[in-house]
C-alpha positions in Angstrom: -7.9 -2.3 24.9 -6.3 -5.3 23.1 -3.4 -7.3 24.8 -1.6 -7.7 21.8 -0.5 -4.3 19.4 -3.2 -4.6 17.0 -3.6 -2.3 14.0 -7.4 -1.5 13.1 -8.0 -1.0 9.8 -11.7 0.7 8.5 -12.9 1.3 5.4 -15.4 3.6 3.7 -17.3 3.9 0.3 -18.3 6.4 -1.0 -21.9 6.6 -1.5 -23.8 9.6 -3.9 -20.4 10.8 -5.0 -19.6 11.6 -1.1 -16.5 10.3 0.4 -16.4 8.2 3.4 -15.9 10.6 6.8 -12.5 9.7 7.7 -14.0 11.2 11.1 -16.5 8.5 11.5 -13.7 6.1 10.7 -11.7 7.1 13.1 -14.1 6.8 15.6 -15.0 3.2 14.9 -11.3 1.9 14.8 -10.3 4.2 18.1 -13.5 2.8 19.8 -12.5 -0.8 19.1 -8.5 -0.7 20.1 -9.1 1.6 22.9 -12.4 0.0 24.1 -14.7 2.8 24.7 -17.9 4.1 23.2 -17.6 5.3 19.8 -20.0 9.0 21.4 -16.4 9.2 24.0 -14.3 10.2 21.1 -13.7 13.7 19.2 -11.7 14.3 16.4 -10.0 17.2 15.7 -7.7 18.7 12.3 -4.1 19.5 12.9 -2.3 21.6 10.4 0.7 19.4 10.5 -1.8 16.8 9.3 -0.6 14.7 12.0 -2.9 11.6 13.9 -3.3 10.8 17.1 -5.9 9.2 19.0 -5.6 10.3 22.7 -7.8 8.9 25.2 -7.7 10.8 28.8 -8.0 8.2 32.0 -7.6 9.1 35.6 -3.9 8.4 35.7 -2.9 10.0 32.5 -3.1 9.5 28.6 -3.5 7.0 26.4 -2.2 7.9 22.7 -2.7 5.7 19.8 -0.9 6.8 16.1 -3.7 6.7 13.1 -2.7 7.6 9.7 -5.5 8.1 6.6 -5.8 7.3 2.9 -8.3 8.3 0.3 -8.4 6.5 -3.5 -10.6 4.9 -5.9 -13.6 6.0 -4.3 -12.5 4.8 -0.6 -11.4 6.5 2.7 -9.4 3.6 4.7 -8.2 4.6 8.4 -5.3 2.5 10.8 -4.6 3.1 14.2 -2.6 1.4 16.3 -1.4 1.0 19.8 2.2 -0.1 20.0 3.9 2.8 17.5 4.0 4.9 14.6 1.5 3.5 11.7 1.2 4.2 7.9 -2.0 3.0 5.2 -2.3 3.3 1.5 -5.6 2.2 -0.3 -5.6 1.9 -4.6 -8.0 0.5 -6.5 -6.6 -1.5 -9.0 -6.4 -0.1 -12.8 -4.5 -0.9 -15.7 -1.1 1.3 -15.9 1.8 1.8 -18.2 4.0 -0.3 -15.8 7.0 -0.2 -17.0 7.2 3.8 -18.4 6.0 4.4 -14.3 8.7 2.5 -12.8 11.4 3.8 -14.9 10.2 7.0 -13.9 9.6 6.7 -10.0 11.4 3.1 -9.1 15.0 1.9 -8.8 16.6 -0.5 -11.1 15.5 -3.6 -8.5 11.9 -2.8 -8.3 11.7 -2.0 -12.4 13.8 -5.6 -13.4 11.2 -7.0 -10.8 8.6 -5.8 -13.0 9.4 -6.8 -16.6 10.1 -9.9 -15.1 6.4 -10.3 -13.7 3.7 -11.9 -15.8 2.2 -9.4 -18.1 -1.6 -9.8 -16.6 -0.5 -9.0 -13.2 2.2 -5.9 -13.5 -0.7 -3.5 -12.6 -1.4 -5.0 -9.9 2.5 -5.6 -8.5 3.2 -1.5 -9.4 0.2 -0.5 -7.2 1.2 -3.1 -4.5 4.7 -1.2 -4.6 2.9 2.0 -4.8 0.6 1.4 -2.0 3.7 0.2 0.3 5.9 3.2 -0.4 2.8 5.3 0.5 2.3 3.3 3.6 6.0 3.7 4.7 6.2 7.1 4.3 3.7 7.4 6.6 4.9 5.4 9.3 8.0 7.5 8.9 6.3 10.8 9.3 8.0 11.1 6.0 5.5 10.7 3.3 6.8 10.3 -0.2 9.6 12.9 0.5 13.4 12.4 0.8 13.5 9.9 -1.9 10.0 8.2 -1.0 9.4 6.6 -4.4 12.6 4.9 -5.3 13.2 3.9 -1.3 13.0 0.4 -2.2 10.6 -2.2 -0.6 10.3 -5.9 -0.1 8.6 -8.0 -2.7 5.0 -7.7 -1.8 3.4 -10.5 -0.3 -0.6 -10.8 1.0 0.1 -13.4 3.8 2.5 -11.9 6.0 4.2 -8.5 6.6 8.0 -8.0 5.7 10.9 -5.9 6.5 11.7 -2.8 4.4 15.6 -3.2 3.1 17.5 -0.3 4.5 15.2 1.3 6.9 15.8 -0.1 10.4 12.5 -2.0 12.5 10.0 -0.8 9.5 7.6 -3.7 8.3 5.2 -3.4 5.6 2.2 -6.1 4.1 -0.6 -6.0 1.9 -3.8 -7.4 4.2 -6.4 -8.7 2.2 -9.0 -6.3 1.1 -12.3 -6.4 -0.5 -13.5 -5.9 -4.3 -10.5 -4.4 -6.4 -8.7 -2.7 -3.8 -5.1 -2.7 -3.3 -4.2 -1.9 0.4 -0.9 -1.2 2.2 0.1 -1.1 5.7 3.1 -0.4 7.6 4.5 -0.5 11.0 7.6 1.1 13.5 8.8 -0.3 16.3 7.1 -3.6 16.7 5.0 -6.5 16.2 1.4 -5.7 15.4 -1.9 -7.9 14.2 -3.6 -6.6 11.2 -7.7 -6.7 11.6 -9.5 -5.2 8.2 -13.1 -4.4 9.0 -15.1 -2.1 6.9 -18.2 -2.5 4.2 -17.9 -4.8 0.6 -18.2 -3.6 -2.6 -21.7 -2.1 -1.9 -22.5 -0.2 0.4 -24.5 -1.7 3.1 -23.0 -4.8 3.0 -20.8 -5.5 5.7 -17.9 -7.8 5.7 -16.6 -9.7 9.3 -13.2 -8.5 10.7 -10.5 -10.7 9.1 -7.5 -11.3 11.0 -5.0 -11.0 8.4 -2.1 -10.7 9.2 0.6 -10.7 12.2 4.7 -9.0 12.1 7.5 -8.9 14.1 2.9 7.7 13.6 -0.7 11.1 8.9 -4.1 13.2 9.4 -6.4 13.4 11.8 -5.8 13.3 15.5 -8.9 11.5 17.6 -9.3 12.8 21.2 -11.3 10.3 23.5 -12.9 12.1 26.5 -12.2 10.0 29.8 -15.4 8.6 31.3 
């Protein structure tokens, strides 16, 4: 297992119209933060649509928080060690920006908007989007109790921020490949981002970036002890 809180992020194509297993996902990002062989874990469905990775050892438990996202023809997976964790994956589109955030947004996020260059507002929305998705899940929340108007930071791709008005919550956009628009979040403490999954086509493989470093969704992943 990592020293530091790292959150593992895997991500999935779809290939013949299939979506990526979120299973086998899980499996590769439990394997690398908890540092066992990928055949040592099970995955298991919980109504609640809760995720934990749990890893039994002779003195006890190990339990790692994973959350899940499926869009644009992806399935990307996070888990972490050190807290709750939340991921959102979009692929990015053109949108009616502005009819969207006067709909869903508060008045900060939809005067940060029309103030954005027109090219890139798509782009900004989803990276909103993405984060509010991401939060939610880190709060066990999703987009209830006000989930789409609770307000985040202005998105930035080189570092994570804090979320105004919710207390120890950080959120960032790590980079991702293609035209993919991902969000993750964190509880509780500082964390290392690594993104590792497959490029635009499947079969090619892209190295684990390091992307980004900061101050609990649906599947849970059992690891058997050894």
């Amino acid at each position: 297992m990592p020293d530091r809180d790292t959150v593992y992020v895997w991500i999935g194509w779809e290939t013949d119209g299939r979506p990526a297993s979120a299973g086998r996902l899980l499996r590769q990002a439990a394997a690398g933060v908890l540092g066992c062989p990928e055949a040592d874990i099970v995955v298991n469905h919980r109504a609640d649509a809760a995720a934990l990775v749990t890893r039994d050892t002779g003195s006890g438990r190990v339990t790692v928080p994973a959350s899940v996202s499926r869009g644009g023809g992806v399935t990307a997976v996070a888990v972490r060690t050190g807290g709750p964790v939340g991921v959102d994956v979009e692929r990015c589109r053109q949108l009616p920006v502005l009819g969207l955030a006067r709909r869903w947004y508060g008045p900060t996020e939809v005067a940060w908007l029309a103030a954005r260059p027109v090219a890139g507002r798509s782009r900004d929305f989803l990276r909103l989007w993405t984060a509010k998705e991401a939060v939610g899940k880190a709060l066990g929340l999703g987009l209830r109790a006000g989930g789409p108007r609770r307000r985040m930071p202005v998105p930035d791709t080189g570092r994570m921020c804090p979320v105004p008005d919710v207390a120890d919550v950080w959120v960032g956009h790590p980079h991702c490949p293609g035209a993919l628009l991902l969000a993750v979040a964190v509880v509780g403490g500082e964390a290392e981002v690594v993104v590792v999954g497959e490029a635009e086509r499947p079969g090619h493989e892209v190295p684990a970036v390091r992307s980004m470093s900061t101050d609990r969704t649906s599947l849970p992943v059992v690891v058997r002890g050894s």
